[in-house]
Backbone as a printed PyTorch tensor [residue, N CA C, xyz], in Angstrom:
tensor([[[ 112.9970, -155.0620,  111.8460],
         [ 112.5260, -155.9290,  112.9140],
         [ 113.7340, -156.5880,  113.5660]],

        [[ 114.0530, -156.5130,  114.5620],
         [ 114.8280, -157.4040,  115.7310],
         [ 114.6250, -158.4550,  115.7360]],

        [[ 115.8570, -159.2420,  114.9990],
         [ 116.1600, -161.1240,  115.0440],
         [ 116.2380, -161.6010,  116.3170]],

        [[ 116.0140, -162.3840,  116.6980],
         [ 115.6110, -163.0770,  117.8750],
         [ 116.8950, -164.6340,  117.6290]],

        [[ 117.8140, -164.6620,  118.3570],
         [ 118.5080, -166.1910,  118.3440],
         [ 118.4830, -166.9700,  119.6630]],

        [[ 117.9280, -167.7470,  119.6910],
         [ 118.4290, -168.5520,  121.0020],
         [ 118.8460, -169.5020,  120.8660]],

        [[ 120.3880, -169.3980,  121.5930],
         [ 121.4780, -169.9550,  122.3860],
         [ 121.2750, -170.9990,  123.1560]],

        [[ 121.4040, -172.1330,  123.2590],
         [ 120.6510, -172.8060,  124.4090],
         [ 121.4000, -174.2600,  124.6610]],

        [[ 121.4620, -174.8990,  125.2560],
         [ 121.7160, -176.3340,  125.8560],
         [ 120.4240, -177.0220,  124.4170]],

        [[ 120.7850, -178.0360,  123.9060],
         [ 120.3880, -179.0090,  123.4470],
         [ 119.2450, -179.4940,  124.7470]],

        [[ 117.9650, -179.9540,  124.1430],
         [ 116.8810, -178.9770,  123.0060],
         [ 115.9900, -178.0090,  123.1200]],

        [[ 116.8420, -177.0710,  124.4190],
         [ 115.8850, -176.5740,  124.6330],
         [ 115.2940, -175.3600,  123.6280]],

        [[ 116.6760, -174.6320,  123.3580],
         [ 116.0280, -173.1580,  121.9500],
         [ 114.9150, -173.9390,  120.6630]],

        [[ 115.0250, -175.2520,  120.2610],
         [ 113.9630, -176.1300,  119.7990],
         [ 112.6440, -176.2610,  120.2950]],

        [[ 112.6490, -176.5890,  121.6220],
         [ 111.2920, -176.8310,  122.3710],
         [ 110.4520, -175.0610,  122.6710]],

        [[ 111.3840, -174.1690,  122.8950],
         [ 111.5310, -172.9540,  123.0160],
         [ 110.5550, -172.4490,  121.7440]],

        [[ 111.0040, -172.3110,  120.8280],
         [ 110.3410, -172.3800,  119.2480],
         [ 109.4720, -172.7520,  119.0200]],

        [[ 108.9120, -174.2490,  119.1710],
         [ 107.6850, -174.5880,  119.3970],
         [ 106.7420, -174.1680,  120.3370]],

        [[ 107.0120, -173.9760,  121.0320],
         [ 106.5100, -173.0130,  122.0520],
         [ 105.5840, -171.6240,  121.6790]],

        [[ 106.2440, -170.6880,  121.1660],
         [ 106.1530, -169.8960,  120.5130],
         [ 105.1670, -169.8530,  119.4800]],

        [[ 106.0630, -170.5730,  118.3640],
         [ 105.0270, -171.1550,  117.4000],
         [ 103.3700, -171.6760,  117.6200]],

        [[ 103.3360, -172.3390,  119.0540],
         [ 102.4140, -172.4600,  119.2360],
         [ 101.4240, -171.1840,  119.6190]],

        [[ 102.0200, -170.3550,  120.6790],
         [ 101.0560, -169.7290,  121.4910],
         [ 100.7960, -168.1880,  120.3910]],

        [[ 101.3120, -168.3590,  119.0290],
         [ 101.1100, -167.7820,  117.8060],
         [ 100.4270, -167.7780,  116.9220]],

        [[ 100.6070, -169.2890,  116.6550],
         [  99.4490, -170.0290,  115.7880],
         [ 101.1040, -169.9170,  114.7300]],

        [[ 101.4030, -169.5570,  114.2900],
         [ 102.6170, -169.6900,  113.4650],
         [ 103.7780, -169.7990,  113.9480]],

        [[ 105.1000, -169.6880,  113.6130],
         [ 106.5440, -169.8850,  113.5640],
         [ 107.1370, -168.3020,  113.4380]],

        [[ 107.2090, -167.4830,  114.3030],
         [ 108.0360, -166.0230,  114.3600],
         [ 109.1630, -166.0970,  113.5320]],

        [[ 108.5410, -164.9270,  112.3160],
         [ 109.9220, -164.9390,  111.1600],
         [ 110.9950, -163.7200,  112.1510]],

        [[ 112.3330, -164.5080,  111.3610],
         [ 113.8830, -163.8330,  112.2080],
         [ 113.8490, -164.6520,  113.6520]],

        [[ 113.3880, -165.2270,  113.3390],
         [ 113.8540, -166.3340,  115.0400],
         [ 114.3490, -167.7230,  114.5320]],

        [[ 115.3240, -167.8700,  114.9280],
         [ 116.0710, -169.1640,  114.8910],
         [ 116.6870, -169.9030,  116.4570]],

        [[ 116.9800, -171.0120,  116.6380],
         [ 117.5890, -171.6310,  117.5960],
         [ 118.9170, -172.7720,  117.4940]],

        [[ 120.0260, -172.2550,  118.0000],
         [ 121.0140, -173.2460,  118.0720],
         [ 120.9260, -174.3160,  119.2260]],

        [[ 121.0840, -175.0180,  119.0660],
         [ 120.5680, -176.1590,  120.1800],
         [ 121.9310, -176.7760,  120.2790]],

        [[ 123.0940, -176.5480,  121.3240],
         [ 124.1670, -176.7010,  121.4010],
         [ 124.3360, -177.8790,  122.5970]],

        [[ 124.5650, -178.8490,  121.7290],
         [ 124.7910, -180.5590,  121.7920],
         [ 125.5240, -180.6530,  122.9780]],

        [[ 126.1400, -181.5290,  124.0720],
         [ 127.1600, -182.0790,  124.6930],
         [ 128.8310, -182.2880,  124.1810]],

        [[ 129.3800, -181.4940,  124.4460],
         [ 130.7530, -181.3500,  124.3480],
         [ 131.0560, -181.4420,  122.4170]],

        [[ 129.9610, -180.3110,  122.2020],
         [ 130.1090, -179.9800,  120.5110],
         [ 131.3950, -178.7360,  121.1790]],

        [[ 131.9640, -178.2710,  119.6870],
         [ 133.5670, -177.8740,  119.7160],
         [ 132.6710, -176.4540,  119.6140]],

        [[ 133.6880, -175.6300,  120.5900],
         [ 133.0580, -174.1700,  120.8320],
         [ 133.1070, -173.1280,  119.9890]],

        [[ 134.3020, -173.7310,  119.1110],
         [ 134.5160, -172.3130,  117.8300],
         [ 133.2970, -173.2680,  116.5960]],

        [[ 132.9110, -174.1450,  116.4540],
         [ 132.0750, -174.1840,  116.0310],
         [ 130.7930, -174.0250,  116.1230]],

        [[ 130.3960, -173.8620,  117.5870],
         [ 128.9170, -173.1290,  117.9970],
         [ 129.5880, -171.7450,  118.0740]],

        [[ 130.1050, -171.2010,  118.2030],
         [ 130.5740, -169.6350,  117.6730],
         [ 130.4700, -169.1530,  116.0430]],

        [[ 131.1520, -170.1300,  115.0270],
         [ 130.4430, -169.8970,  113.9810],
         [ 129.3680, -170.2310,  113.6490]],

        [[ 128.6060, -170.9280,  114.1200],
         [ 127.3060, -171.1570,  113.7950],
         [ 126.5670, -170.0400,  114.3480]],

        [[ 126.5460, -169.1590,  115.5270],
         [ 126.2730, -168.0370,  115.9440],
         [ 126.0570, -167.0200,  115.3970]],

        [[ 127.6580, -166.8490,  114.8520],
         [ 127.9040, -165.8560,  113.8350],
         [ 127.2390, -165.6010,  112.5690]],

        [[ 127.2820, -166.6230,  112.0840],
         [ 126.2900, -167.0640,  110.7420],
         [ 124.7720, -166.6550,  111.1450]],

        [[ 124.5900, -166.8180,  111.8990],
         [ 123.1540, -166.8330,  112.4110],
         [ 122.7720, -165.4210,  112.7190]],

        [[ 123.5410, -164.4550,  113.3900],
         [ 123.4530, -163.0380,  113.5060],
         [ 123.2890, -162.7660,  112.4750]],

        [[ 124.4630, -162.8600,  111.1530],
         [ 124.1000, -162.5330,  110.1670],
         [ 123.2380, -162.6960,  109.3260]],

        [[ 122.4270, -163.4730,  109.3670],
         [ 121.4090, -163.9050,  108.7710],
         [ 119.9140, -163.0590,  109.0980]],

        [[ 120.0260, -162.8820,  110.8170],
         [ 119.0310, -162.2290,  111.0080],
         [ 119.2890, -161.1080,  111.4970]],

        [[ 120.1030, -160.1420,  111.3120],
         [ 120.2050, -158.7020,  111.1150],
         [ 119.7720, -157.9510,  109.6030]],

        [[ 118.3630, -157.9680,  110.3640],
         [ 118.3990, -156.6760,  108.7120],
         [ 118.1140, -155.4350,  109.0620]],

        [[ 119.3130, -155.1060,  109.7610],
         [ 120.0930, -153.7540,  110.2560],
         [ 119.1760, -152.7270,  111.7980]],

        [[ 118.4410, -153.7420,  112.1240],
         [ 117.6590, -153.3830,  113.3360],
         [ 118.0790, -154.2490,  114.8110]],

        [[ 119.2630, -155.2340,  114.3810],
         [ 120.0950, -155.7660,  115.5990],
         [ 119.3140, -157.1170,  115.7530]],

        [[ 120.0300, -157.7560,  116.9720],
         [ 119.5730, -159.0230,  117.0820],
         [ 119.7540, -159.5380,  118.3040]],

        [[ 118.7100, -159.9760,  119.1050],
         [ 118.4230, -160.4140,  120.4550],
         [ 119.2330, -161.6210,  120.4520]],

        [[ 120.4060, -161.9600,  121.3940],
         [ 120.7260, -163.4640,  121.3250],
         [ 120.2020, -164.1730,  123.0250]],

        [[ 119.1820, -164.7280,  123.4010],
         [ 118.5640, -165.2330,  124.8070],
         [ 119.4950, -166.7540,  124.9810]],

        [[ 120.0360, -166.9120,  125.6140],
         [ 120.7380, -168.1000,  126.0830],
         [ 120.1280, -168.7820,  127.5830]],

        [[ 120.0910, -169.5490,  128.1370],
         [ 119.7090, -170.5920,  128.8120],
         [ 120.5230, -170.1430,  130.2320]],

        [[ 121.9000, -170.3830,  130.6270],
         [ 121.9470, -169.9200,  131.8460],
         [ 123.8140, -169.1970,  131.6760]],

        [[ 124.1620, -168.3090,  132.1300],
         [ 125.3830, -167.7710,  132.4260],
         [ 126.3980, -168.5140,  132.9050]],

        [[ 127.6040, -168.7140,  131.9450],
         [ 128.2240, -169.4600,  132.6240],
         [ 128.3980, -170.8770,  131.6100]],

        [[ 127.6190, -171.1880,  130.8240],
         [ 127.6130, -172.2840,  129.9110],
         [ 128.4240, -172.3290,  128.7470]],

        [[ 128.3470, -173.3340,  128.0270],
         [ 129.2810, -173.0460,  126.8870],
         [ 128.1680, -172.0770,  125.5350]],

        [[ 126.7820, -172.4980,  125.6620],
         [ 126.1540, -171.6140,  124.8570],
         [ 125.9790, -170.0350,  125.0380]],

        [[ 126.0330, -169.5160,  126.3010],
         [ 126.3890, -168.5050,  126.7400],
         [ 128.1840, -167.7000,  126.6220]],

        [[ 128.6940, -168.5240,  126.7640],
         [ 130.0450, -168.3710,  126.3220],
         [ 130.8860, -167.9010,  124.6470]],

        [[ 130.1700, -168.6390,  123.7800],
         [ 129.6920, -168.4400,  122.4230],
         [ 129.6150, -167.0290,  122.2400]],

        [[ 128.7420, -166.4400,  123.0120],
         [ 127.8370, -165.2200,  122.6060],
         [ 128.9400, -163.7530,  122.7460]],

        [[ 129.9490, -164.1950,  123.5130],
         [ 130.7680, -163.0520,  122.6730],
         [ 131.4510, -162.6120,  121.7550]],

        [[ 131.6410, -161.4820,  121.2810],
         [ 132.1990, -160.7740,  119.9540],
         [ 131.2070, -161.3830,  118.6060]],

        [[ 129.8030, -161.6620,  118.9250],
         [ 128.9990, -161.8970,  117.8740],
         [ 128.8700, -160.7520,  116.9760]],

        [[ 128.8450, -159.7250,  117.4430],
         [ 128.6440, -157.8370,  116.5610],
         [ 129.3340, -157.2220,  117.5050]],

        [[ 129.0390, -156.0930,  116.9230],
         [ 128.5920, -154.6460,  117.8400],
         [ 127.7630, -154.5340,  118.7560]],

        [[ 128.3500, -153.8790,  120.0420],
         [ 127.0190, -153.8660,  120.8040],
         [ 125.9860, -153.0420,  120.1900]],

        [[ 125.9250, -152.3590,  119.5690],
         [ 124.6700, -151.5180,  119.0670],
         [ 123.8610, -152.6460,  118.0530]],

        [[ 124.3820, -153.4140,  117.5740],
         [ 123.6530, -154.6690,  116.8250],
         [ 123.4860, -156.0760,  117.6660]],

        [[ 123.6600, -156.2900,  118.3210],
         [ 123.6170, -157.2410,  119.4260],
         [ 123.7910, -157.3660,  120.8500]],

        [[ 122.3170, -157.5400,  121.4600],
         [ 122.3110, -157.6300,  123.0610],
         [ 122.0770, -159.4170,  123.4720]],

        [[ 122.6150, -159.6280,  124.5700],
         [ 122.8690, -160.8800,  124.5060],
         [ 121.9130, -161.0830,  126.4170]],

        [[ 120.9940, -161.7260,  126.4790],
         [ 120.4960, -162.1560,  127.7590],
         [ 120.3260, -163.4180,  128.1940]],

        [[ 120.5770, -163.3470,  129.1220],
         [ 120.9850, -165.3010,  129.9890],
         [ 119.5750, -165.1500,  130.8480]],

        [[ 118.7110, -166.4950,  130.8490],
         [ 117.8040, -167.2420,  132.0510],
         [ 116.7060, -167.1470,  130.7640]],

        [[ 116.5320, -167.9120,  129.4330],
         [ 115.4140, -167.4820,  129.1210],
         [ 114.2540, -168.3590,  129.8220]],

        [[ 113.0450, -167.9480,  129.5680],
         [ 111.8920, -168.0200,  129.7350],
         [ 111.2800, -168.1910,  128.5620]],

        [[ 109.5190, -168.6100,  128.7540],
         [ 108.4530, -168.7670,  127.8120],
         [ 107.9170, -167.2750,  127.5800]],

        [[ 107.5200, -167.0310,  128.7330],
         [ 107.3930, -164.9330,  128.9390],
         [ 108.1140, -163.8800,  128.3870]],

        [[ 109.4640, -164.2790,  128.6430],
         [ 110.7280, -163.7260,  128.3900],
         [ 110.4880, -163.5130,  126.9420]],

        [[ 110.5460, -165.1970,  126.4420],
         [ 110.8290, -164.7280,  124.6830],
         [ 109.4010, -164.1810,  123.7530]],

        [[ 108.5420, -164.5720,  124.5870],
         [ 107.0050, -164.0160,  124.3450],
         [ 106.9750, -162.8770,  123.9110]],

        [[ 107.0940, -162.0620,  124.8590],
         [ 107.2210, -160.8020,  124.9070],
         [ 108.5290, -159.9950,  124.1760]],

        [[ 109.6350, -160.6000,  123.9150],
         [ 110.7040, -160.1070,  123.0110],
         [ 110.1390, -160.2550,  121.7730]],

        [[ 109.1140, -161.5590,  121.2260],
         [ 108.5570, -161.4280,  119.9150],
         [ 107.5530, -160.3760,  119.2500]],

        [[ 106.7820, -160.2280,  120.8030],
         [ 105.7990, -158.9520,  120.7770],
         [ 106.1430, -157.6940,  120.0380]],

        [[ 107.2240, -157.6660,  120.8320],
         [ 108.0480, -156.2410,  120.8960],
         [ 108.9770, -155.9550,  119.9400]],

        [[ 109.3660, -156.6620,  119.1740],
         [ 110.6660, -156.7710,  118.1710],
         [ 110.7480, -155.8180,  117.3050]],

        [[ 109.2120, -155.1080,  116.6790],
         [ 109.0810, -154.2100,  115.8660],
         [ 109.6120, -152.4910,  116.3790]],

        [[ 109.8690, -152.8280,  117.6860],
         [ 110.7580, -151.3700,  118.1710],
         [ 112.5640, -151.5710,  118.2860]],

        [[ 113.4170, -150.6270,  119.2710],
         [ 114.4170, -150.8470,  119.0380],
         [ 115.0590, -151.8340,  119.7140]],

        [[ 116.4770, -151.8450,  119.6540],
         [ 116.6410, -153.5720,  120.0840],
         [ 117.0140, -153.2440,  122.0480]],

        [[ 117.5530, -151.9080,  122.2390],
         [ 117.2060, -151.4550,  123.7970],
         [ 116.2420, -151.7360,  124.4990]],

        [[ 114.7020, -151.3800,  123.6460],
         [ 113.2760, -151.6540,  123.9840],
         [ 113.2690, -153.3210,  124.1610]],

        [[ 113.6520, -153.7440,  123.3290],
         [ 113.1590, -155.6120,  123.1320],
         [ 114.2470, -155.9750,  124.1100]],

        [[ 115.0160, -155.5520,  124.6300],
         [ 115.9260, -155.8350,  125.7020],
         [ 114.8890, -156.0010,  126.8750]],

        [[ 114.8280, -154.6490,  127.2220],
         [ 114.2760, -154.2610,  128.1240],
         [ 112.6540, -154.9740,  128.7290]],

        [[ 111.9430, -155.1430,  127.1430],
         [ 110.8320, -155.9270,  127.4800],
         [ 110.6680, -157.4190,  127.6280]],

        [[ 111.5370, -158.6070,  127.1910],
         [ 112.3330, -159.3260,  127.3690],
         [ 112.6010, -159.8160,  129.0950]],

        [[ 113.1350, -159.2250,  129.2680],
         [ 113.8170, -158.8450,  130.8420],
         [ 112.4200, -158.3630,  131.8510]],

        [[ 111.5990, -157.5340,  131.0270],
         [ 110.3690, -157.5360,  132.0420],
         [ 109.5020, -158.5520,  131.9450]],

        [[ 109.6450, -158.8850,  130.6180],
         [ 108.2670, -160.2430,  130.5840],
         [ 109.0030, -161.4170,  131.3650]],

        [[ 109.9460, -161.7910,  131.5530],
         [ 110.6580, -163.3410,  132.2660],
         [ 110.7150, -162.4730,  133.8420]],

        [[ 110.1780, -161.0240,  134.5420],
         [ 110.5340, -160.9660,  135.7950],
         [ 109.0250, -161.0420,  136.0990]],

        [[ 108.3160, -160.7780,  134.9730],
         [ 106.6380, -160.5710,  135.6980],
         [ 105.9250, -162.5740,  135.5010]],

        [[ 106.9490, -162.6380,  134.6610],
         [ 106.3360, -164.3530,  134.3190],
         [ 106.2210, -165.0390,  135.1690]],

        [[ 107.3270, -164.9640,  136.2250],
         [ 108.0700, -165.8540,  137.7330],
         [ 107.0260, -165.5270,  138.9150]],

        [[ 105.6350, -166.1840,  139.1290],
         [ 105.4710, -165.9010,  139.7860],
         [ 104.4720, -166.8490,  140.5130]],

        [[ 103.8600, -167.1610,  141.7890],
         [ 103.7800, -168.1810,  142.3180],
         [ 102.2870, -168.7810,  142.6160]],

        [[ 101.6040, -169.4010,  141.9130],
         [ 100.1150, -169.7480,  141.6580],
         [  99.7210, -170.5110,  142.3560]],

        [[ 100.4970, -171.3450,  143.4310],
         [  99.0460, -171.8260,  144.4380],
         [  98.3140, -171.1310,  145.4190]],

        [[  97.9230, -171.6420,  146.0660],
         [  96.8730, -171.5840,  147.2790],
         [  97.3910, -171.6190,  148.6520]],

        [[  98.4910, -171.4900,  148.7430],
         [  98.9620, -171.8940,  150.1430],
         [  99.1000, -170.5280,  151.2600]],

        [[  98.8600, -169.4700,  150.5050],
         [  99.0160, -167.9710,  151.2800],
         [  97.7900, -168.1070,  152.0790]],

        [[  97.5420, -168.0720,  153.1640],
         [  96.4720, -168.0840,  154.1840],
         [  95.7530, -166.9020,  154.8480]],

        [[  94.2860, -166.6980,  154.7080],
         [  94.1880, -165.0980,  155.0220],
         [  93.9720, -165.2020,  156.7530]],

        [[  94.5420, -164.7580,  157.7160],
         [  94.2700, -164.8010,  159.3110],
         [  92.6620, -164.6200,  159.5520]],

        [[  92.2410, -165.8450,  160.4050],
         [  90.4800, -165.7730,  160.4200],
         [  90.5080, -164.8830,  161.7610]]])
């Protein structure tokens, strides 16, 4: 099964989790969240990363979803593995990681891929304001 880590700005990989947890009814085993504080030291959210890959690789790879490109939690996320053991995606979503939990039981290309489709089909715009011409 494909470990699931999210990377995130303080609190959101927390609130993220609960989230989850909720719309589950349980807590998704191999998912963890670093919740990376205000001007915490970067080789230490790198080992904490690291530690954390390792923990949830049991040899089927490991999703790392981070918050936005460009951050220091996103920044972290390189030289965590191998790319064949670790894909790393920026902008998560509620959809996004939804659907990466769904999917985890295939390969970690697939949970990429579905991931990336569930946060593009999630985005989308629910009021009333589109008008039909009378």
């Amino acid at each position: 099964m494909v470990g699931i880590l999210l990377l995130t700005h303080a609190p959101l990989g927390a609130a993220f989790l609960q989230a989850a947890a909720h719309v589950f009814r349980a807590m998704p085993e191999r998912v963890e969240a670093i919740d990376v504080i205000a001007d915490q030291n970067i080789d230490e959210v790198h080992a904490l990363a690291r530690a954390a890959v390792r923990r949830l690789n049991d040899g089927a790879g490991v999703l790392v979803i981070t918050d936005v490109m460009g951050g220091t939690p996103s920044n972290c996320c390189r030289q965590l593995g191998e790319p064949h053991e670790v894909a790393v995606i920026a902008g998560i979503s509620l959809p996004m990681l939804l659907r990466a939990i769904t999917y985890r039981q295939d390969t970690l290309d697939v949970v990429v891929e579905m991931a990336l489709a569930g946060a593009q089909s999630g985005a989308v715009r629910v009021d009333n304001r589109v008008r039909v011409a009378s």
